[in-house]
Gaussian input, Z-matrix of N, CA and C with variables (Angstrom, degrees):
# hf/3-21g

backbone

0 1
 N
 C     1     B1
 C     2     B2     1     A1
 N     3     B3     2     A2     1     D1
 C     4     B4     3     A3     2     D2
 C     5     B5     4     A4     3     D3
 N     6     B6     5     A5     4     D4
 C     7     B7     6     A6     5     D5
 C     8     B8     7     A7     6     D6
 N     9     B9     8     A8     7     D7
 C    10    B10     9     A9     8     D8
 C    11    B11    10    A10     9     D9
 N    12    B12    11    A11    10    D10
 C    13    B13    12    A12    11    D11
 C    14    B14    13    A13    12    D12
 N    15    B15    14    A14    13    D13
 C    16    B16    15    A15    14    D14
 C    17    B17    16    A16    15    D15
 N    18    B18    17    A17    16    D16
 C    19    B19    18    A18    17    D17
 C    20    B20    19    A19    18    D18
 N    21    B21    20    A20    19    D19
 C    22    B22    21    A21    20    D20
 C    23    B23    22    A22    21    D21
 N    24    B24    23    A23    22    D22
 C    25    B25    24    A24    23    D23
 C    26    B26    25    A25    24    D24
 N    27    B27    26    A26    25    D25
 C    28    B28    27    A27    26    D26
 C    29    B29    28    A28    27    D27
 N    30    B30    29    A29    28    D28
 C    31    B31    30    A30    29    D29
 C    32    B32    31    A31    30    D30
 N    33    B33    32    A32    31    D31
 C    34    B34    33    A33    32    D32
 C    35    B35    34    A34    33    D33
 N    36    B36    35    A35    34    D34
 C    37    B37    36    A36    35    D35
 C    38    B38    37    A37    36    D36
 N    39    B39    38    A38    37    D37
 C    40    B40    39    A39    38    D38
 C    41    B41    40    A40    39    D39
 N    42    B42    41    A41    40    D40
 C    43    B43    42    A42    41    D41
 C    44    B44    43    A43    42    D42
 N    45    B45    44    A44    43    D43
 C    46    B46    45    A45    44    D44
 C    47    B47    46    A46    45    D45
 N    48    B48    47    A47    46    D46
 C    49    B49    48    A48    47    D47
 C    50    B50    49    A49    48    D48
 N    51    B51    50    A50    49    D49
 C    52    B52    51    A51    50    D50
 C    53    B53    52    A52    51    D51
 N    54    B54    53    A53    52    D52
 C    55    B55    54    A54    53    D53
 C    56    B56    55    A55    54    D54
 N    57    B57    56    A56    55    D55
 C    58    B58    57    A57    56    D56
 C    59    B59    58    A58    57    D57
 N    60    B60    59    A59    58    D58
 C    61    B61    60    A60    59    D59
 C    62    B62    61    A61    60    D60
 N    63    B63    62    A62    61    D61
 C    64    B64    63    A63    62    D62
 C    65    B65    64    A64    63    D63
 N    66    B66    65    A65    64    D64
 C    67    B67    66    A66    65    D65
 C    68    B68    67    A67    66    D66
 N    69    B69    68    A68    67    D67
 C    70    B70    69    A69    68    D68
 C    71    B71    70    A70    69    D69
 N    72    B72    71    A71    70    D70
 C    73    B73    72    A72    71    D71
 C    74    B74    73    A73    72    D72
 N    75    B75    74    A74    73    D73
 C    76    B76    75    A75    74    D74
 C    77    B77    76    A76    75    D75
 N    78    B78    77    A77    76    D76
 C    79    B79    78    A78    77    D77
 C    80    B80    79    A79    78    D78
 N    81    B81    80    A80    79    D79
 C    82    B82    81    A81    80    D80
 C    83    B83    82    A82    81    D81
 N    84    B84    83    A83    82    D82
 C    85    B85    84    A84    83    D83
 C    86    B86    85    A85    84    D84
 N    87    B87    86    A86    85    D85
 C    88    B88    87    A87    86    D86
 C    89    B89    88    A88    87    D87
 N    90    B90    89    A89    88    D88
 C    91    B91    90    A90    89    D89
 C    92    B92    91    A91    90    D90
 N    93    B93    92    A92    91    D91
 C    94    B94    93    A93    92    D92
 C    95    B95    94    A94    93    D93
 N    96    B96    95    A95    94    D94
 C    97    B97    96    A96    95    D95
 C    98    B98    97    A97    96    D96
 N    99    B99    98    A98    97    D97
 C   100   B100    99    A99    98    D98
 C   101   B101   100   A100    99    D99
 N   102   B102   101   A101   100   D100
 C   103   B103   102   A102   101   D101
 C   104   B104   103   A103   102   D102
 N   105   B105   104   A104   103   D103
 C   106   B106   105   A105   104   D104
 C   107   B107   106   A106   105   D105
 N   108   B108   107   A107   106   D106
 C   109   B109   108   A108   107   D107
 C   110   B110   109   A109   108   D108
 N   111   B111   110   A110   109   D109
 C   112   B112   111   A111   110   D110
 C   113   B113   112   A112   111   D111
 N   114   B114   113   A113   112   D112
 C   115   B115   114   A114   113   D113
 C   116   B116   115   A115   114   D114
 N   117   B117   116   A116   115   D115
 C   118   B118   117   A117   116   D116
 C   119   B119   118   A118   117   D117
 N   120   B120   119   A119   118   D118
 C   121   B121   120   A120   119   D119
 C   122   B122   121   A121   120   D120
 N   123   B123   122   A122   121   D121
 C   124   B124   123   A123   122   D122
 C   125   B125   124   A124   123   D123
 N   126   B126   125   A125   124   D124
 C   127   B127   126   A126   125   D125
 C   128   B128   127   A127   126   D126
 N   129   B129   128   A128   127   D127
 C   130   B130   129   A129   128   D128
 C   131   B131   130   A130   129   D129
 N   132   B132   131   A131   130   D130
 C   133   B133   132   A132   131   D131
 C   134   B134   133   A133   132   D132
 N   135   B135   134   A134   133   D133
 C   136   B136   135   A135   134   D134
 C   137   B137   136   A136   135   D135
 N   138   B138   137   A137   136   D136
 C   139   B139   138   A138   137   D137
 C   140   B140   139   A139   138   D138
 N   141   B141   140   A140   139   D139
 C   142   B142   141   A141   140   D140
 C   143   B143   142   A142   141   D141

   B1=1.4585
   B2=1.5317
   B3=1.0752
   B4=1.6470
   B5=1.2130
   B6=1.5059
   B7=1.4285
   B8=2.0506
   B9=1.7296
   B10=1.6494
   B11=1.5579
   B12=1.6707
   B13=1.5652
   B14=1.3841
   B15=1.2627
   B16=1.5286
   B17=1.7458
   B18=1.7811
   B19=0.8967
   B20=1.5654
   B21=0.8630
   B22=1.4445
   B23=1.6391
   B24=1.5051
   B25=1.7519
   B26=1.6685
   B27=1.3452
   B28=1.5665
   B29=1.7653
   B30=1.5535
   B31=1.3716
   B32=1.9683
   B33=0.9978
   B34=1.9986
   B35=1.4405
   B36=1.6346
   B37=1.7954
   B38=1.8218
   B39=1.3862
   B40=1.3931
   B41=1.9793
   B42=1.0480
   B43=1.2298
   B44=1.8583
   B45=1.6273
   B46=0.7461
   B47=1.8737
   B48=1.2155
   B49=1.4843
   B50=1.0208
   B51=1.4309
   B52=1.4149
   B53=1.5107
   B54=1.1322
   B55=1.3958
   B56=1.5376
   B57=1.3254
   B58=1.6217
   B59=1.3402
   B60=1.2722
   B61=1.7137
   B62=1.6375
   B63=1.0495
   B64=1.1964
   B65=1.2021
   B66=1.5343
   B67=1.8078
   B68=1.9740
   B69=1.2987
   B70=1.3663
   B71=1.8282
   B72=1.6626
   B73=1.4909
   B74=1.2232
   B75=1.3995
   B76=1.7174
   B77=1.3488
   B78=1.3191
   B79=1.0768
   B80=1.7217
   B81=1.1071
   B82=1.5891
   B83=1.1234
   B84=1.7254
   B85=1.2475
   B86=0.8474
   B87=1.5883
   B88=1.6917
   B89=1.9252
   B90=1.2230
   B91=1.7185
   B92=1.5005
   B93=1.2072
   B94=1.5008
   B95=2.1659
   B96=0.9417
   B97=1.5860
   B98=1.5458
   B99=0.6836
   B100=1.7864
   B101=1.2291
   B102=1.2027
   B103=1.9954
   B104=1.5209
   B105=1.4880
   B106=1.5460
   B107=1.2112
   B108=1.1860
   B109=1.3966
   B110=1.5766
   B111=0.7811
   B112=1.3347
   B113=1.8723
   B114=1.7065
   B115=1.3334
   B116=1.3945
   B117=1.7159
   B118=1.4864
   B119=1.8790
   B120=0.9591
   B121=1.8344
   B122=1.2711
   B123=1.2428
   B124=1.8000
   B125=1.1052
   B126=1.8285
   B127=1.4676
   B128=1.8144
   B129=1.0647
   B130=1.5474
   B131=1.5509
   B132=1.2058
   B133=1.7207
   B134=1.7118
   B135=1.2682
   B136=1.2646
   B137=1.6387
   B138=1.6735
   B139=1.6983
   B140=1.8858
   B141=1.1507
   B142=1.5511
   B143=1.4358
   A1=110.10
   A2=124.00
   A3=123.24
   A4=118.31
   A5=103.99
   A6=97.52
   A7=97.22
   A8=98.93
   A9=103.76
   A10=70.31
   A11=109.14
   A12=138.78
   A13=129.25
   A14=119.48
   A15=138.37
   A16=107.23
   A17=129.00
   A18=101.14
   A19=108.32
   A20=124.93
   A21=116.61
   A22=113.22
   A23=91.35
   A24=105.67
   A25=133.96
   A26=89.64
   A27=86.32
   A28=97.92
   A29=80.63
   A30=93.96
   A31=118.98
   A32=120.73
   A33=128.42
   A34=72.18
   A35=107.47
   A36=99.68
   A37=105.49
   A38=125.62
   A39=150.46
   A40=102.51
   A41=131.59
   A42=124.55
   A43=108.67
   A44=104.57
   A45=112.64
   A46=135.91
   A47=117.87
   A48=129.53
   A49=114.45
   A50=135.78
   A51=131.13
   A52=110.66
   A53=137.21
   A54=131.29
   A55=88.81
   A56=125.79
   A57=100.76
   A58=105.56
   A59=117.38
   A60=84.81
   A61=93.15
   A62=168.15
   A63=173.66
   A64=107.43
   A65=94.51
   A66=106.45
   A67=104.25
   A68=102.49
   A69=101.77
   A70=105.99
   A71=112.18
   A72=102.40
   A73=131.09
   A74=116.84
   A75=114.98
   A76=104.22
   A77=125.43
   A78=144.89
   A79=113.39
   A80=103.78
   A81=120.42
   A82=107.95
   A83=131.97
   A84=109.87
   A85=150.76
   A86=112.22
   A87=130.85
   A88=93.80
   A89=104.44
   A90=84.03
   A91=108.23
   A92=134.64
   A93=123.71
   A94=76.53
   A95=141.19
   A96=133.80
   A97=71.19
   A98=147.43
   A99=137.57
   A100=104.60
   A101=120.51
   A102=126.16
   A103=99.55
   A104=118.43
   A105=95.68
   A106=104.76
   A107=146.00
   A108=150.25
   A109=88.03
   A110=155.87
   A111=146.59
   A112=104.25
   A113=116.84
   A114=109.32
   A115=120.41
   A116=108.13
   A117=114.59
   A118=91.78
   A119=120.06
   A120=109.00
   A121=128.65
   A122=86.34
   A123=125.06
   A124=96.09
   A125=127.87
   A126=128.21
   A127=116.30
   A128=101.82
   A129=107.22
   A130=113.09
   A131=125.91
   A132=117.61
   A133=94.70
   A134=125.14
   A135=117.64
   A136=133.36
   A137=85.46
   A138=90.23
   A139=98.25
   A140=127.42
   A141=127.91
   A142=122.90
   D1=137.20
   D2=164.29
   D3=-76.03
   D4=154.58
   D5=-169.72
   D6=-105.49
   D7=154.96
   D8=-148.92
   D9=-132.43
   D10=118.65
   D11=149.77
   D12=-52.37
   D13=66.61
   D14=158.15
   D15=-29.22
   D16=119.74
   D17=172.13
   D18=-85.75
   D19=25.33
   D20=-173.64
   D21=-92.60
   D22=-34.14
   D23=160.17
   D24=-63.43
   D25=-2.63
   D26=-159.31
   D27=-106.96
   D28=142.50
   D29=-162.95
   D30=-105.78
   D31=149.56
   D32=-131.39
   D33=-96.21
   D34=108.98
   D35=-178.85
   D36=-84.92
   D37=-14.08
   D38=-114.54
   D39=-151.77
   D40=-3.87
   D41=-151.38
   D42=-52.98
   D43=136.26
   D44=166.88
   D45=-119.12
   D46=168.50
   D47=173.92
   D48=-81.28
   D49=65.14
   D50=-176.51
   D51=-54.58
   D52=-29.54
   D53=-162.08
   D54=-90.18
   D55=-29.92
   D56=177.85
   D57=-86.52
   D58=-26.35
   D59=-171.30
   D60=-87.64
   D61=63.95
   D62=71.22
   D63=-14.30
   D64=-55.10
   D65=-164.26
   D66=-93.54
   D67=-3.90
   D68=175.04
   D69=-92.66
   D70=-41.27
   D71=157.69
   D72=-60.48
   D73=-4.26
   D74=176.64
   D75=-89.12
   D76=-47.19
   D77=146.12
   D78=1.77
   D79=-83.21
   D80=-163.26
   D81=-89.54
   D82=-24.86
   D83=137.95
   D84=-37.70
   D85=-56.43
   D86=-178.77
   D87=-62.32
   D88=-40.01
   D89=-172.15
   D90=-76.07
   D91=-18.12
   D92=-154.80
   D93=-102.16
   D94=2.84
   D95=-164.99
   D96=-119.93
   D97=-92.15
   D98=-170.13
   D99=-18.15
   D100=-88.09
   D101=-177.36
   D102=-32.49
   D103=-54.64
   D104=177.60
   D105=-56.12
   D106=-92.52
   D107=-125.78
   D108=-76.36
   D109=-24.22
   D110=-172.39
   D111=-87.44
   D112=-22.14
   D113=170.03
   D114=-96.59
   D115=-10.96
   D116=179.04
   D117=-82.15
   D118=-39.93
   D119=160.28
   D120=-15.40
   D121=-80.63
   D122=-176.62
   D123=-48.04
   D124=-62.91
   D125=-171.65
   D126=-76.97
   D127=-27.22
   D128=159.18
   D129=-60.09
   D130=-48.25
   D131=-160.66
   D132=-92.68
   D133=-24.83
   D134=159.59
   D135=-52.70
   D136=-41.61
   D137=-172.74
   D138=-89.58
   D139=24.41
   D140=159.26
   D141=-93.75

């Protein structure tokens, strides 16, 4: 007989923190969207 993969059996080899890495992609967005806008600044008040 073959054996047939129940997901109910299967076991979380990997478990993760979804709410942190959620909050770790908000995270590293907001900082890497800062550095831009904070260098289009910089290059804006330069180029005046």
């Amino acid at each position: 007989m073959s054996e047939v993969n129940h997901p109910e059996a299967h076991v979380n080899e990997e478990p993760r923190n979804d709410f942190m890495d959620v909050g770790v992609g908000f995270g590293v967005t907001f900082g890497i969207m800062l550095v831009i806008s904070v260098a289009a600044a910089v290059i804006s008040f330069l180029m005046s």
